[in-house]
N, C-alpha and C positions, 0 to 999 in steps of 0.2 A: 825453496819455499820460504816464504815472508815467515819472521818472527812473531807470535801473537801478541798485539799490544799488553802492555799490562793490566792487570784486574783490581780494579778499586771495589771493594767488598759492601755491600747496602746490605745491612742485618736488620727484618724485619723485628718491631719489639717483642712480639711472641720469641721470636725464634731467643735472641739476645737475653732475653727476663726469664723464661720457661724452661727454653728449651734448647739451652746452646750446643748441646751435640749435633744439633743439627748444622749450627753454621761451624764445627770443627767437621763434619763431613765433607762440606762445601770448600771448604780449605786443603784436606785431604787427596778431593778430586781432582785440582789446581795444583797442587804441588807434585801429583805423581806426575802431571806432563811437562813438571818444567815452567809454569807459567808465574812469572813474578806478579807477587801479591800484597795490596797493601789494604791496611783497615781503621778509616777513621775512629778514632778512639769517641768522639765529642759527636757526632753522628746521634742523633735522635729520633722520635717518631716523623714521618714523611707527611704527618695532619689528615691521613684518611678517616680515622675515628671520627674525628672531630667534624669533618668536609661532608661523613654520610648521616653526619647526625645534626647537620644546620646550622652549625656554627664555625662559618665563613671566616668572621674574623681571627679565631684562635689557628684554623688551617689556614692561613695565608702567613703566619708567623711559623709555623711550622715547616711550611712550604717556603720559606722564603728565608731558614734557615739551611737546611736542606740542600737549597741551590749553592747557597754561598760557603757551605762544607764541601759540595761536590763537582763543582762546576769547571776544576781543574783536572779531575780525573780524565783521564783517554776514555774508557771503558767502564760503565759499573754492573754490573751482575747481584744480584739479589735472588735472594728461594723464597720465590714469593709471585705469583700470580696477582693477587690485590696492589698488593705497592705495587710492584712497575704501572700496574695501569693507572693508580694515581698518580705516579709522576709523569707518565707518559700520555694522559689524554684527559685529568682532571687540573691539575698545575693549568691549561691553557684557560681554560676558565676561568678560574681563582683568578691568573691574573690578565684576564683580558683588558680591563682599564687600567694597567700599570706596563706603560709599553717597555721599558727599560727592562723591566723583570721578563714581560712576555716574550722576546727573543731570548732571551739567556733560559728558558723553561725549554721552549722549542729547542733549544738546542743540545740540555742535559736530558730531555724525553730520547730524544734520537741515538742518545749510547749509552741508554737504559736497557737492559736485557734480565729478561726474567732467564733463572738457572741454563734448563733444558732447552731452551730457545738459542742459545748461545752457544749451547755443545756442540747441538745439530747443524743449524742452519748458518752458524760463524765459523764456527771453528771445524766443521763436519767431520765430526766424531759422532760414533754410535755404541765402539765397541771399547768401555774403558777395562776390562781385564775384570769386571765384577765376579764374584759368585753368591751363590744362594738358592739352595733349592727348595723346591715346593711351589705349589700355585698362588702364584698373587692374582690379584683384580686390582684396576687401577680406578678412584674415582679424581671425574673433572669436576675441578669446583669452578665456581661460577666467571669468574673475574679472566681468569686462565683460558679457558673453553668460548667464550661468546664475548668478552671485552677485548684480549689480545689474540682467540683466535688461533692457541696454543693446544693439540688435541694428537697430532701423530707424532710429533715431537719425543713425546716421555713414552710412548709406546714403543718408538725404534728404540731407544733405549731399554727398556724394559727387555725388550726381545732378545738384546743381547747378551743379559747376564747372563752368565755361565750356570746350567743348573735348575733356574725357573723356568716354568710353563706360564704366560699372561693368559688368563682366560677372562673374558669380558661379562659382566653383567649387566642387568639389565637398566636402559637407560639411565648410564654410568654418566650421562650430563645434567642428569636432574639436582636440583640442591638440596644440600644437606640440610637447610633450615637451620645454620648458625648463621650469617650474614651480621658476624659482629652485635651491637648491639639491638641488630634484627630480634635475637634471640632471646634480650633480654626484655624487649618492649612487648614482642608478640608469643611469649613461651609457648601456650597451646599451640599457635600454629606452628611452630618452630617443632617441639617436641612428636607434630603429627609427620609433618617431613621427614623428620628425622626417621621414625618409623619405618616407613616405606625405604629410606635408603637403606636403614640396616637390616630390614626383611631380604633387599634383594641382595645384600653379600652373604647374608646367612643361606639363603636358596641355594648359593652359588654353588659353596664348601669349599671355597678356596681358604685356604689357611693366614693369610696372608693380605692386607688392602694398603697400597700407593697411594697418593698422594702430592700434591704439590705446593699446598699450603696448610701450615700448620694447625689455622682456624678451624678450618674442616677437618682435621684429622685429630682434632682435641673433642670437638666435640662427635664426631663416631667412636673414638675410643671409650667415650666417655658412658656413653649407653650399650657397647658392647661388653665393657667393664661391671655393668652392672645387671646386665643381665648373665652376668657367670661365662660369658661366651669365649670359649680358647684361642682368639683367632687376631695373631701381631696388625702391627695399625705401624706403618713407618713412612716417613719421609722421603721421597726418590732421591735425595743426597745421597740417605744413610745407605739405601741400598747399591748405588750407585759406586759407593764408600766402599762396601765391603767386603773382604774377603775367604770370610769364612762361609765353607759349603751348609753350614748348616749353622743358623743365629737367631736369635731373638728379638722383639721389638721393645725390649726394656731398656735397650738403648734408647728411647725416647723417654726414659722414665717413667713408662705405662705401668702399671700393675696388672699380675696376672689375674687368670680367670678367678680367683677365690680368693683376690684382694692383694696378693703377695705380689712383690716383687721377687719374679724369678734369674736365679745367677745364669746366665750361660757358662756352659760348659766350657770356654774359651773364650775371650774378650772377643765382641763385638768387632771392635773397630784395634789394630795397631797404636799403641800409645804416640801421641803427637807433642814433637816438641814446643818449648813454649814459646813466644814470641806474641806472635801476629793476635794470638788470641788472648791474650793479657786483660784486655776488656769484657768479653763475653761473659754473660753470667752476671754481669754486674746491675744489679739492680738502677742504684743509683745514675748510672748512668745512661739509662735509657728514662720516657717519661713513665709513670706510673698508670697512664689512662685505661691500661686494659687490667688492674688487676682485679678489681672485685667482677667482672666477668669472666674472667678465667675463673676463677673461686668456683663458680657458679657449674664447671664445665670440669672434663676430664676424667680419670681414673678415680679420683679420691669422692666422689658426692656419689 
């Protein structure tokens, strides 16, 4: 059997500014099988903020830094539904009148893989040794589901941690009504979305809601947080990550149902040696363009 190329790491800026347990999961995953890892330190936002909200020119610097970070890697992997699909079918746009750029886009799209897309259908794995119990629900967010098409994918996986039940809700492809700064231009409508998809995980009583991008998963946590609701909000990394039959989703740094941040009983995730992740968390080094919407979003409002 062939040796997996190596994985060059795409850290969404939520994930890198917010939320970096999420990309030490991601890291976690990859190093139990063996697969050698590396993580652009200088790696910034991919320009989708900026590309969904009409300003063309600040994403094609983005985008055109981007390339010229990544464009040596074999393989990139990112936990991120949105990005890859930026890189992988927004980049040909941006730069259609720049021929030079537009083959080298086409050709960093094409060994661009979002997370679960790569376990299953590259590397075909389903069953990483996870556990965790209790019923999750999975939802699809937008970009994942109907841009790249990505929907049994995180489900085989789900299936196989050791432990949980996946039971489905209803029309788990509907959106959440964050759409980035969707949310912050259109709240009412945003905040009515939102409604309806956190009616139907509350219907559900699954303890538990997956996930494949952070965006939608900040903002469900964020109104299930405040309506006092008891019910973990994680990452398919983290769970993917980890090993304890019974864990919490404050490993996202959520806060619980009455505002607290609850201890598990056991750490979450196995302490990770340092290296690869040297960068994450670093503010400064990622752009700042999503913070005052995150603000706006999460456990804390």
């Amino acid at each position: 059997m062939t040796a997996p190329k190596p994985i060059t790491l795409f850290i969404p800026c939520l994930v890198d500014t917010f939320f970096p347990e999420v990309g030490e999961a991601v890291v976690r995953i990859f190093q139990r099988m063996g697969i050698s890892l590396s993580y652009p330190s200088d790696q910034t936002c991919c320009g989708q903020p900026a590309y969904n909200s009409g300003y063309r020119n600040e994403a094609l610097i983005a985008a055109t830094r981007f390339i010229d970070i990544f464009e040596n890697a074999e393989t990139i992997v990112c936990p991120s539904g949105s990005c890859v699909h930026m890189v992988r079918h927004h980049y040909l746009e941006l730069f259609r009148n720049e021929n030079s750029y537009l083959k080298r886009a086409e050709k960093i799209g094409a060994k661009t893989f979002e997370l679960t897309e790569y376990l299953v259908d590259i590397l075909q794995v389903t069953d990483l040794g996870a556990e965790f119990n209790g019923r999750i629900t999975y939802h699809d967010s937008c970009h994942l589901r109907y841009g790249l098409e990505i929907s049994e994918q995180p489900r085989r996986l789900i299936e196989k941690v050791h432990g949980c039940r996946l039971v489905e809700m209803d029309e788990s492809g509907r959106c959440c009504g964050f759409g980035g700064s969707f949310a912050v231009k259109y709240p009412e409508i945003s905040t009515a979305m939102l409604e309806d998809k956190i009616k139907s995980i509350i219907t559900l009583g699954a303890g538990t809601v997956v996930g494949g991008d952070m965006g939608c998963l900040m903002n469900i946590s964020g109104m299930l947080n405040r309506r006092r609701q008891p019910i973990e909000v994680l990452h398919i990394a983290q769970l993917l990550a980890s090993r304890q039959p019974s864990a919490k989703a404050e490993g996202l740094g959520f806060k619980g149902p009455r505002g607290q941040v609850t201890e598990p009983d056991k750490p979450f995730l196995e302490p990770l040696p340092p290296g690869i992740l040297e960068s994450f968390g670093d503010v400064n080094n990622q752009t700042k363009v999503f913070a005052p919407t995150c603000r706006s979003f999460g456990a804390g409002r």
